[in-house]
C-alpha positions as CSV (number, residue, x, y, z in Angstrom):
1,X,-3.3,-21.6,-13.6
2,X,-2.4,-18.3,-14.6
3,X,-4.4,-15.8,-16.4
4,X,-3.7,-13.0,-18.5
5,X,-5.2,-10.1,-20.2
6,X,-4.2,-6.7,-22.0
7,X,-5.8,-4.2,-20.3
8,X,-6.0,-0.6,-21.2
9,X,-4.8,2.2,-19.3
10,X,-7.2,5.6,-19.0
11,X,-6.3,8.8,-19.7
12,X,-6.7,9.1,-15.8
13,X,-4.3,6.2,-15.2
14,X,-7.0,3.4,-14.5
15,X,-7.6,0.0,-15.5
16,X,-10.2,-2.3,-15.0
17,X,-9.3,-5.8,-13.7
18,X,-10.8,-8.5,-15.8
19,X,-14.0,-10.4,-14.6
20,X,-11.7,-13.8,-14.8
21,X,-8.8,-12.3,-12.5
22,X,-11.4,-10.5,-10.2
23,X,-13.5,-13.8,-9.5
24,X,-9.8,-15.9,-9.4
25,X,-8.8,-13.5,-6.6
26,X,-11.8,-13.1,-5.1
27,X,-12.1,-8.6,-5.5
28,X,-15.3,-7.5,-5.4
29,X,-16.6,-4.3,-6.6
30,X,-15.7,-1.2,-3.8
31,X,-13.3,-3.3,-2.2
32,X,-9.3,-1.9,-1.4
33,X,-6.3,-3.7,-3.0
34,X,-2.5,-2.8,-2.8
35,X,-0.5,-1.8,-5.5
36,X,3.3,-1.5,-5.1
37,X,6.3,-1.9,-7.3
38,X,9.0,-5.0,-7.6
39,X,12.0,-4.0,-9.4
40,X,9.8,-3.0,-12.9
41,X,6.6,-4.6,-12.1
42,X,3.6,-3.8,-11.3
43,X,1.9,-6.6,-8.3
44,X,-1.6,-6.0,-7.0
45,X,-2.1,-7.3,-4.2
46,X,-5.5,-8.3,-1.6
47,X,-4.6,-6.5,1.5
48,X,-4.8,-10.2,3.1
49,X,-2.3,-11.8,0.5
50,X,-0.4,-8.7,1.5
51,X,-0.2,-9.2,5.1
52,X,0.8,-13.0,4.1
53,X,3.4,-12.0,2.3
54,X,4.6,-9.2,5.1
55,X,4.4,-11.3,8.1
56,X,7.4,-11.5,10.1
57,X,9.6,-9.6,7.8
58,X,10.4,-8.2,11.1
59,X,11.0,-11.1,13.1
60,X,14.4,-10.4,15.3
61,X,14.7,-7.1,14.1
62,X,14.9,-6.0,17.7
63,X,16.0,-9.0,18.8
64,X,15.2,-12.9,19.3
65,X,14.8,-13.3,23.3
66,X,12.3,-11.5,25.2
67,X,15.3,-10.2,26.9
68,X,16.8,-8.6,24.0
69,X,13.3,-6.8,23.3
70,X,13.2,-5.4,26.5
71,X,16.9,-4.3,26.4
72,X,16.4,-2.7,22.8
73,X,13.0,-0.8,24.2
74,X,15.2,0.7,27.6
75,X,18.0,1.7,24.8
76,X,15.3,3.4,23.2
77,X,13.8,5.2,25.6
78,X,16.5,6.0,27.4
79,X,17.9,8.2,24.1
80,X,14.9,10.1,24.2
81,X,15.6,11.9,27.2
């Protein structure tokens, strides 16, 4: 189900989340949440819905054997000399 609600930005560029979409997601008072743009929208985001959605956007990035890995590491270190 999804909710929505106009909200009201401050003149210090706040809102308040809406009781309804705070209990939904499960935000309690004092607690950090991620904010990032997509294309023109705004997402908000629990740091653990975040970390769902990030995880293994890196997968292979360095490589898909352990093999690989290790090679790409060497390369690495070895450019730093």
């Amino acid at each position: 189900m999804t909710i929505s609600n106009l909200v009201k930005l401050s003149k210090k560029g706040q809102i308040a989340i809406p009781k309804k979409i705070r209990e939904k997601t499960g935000i309690k008072p004092g607690e950090k949440v991620i904010i990032f743009t997509r294309g023109d929208e705004v997402v908000l985001l629990t740091p653990k819905k975040y970390a769902s959605y990030t995880c293994g956007l890196l997968k292979n990035t360095w490589g898909s054997t352990k093999k690989e890995i290790d090679s790409y590491i060497e390369e690495e270190r070895s450019s730093w000399k």
